[in-house]
C-alpha positions as CSV (number, residue, x, y, z in Angstrom):
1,X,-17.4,-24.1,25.5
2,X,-14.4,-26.5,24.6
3,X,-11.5,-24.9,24.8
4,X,-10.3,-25.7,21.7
5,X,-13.3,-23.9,20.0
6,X,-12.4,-20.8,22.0
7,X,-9.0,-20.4,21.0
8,X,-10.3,-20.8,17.0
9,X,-13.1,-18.1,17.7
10,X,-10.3,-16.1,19.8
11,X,-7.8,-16.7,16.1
12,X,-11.1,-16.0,13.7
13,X,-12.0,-12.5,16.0
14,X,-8.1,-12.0,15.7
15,X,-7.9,-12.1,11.8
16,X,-11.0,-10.1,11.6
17,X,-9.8,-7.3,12.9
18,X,-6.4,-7.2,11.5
19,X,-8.2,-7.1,7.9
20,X,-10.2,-4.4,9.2
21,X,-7.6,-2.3,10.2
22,X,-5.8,-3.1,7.0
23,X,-9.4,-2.0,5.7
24,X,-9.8,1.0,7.4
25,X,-6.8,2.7,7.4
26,X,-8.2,5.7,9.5
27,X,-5.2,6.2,12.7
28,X,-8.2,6.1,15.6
29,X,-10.0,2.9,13.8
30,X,-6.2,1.7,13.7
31,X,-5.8,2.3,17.4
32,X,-9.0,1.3,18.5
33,X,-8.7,-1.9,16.7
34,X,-5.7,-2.9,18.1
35,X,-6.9,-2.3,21.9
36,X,-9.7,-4.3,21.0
37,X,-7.1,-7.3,19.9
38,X,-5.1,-7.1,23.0
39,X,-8.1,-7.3,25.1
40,X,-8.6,-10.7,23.3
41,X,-5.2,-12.2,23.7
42,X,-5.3,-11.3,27.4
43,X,-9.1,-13.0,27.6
44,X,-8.5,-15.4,24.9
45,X,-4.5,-17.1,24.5
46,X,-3.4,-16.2,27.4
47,X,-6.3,-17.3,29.2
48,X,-6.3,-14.6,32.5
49,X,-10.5,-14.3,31.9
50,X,-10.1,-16.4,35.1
51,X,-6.9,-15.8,36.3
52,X,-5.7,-13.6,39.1
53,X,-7.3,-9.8,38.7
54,X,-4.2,-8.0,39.5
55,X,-2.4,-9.8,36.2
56,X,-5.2,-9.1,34.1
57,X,-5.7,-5.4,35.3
58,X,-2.1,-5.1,34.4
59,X,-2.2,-6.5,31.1
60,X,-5.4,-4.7,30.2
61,X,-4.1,-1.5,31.4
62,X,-0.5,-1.8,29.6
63,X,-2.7,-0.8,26.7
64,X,-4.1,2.3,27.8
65,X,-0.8,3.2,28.7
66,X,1.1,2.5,25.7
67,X,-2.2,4.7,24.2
68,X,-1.6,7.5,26.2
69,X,1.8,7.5,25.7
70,X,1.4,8.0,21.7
71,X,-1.3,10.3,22.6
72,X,1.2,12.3,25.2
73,X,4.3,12.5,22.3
74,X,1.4,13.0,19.2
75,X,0.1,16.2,21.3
């Protein structure tokens, strides 16, 4: 796929699901939603799909533990 193409489907998937959590409004959907959008500017924009795995562990994982941090102080 040209990468040009990529990065419009990567900004179409991104608007998506900023309407729907404007949409839903529910705090999991909310949260949910926006792990699902970082998981597609690490893949997408910033392009570590191929890159090295220990970069792209740790930008996957800062999500889950920015999560369980508003999980930890929520509780």
């Amino acid at each position: 796929m040209n990468s040009s193409v990529r990065l419009w489907l990567c900004w179409a998937s991104l608007m998506v699901l900023s309407l729907g959590t404007v949409w839903s409004g529910a705090a999991g959907v909310v949260v949910l939603l926006a792990m699902v959008k970082g998981w597609v500017i690490v893949d997408g924009f910033m392009e570590l799909r191929h890159g090295p795995w220990k970069w792209r562990v740790a930008m996957l994982g800062w999500g889950l533990v920015v999560l369980a941090g508003i999980v930890g102080l929520s509780a």
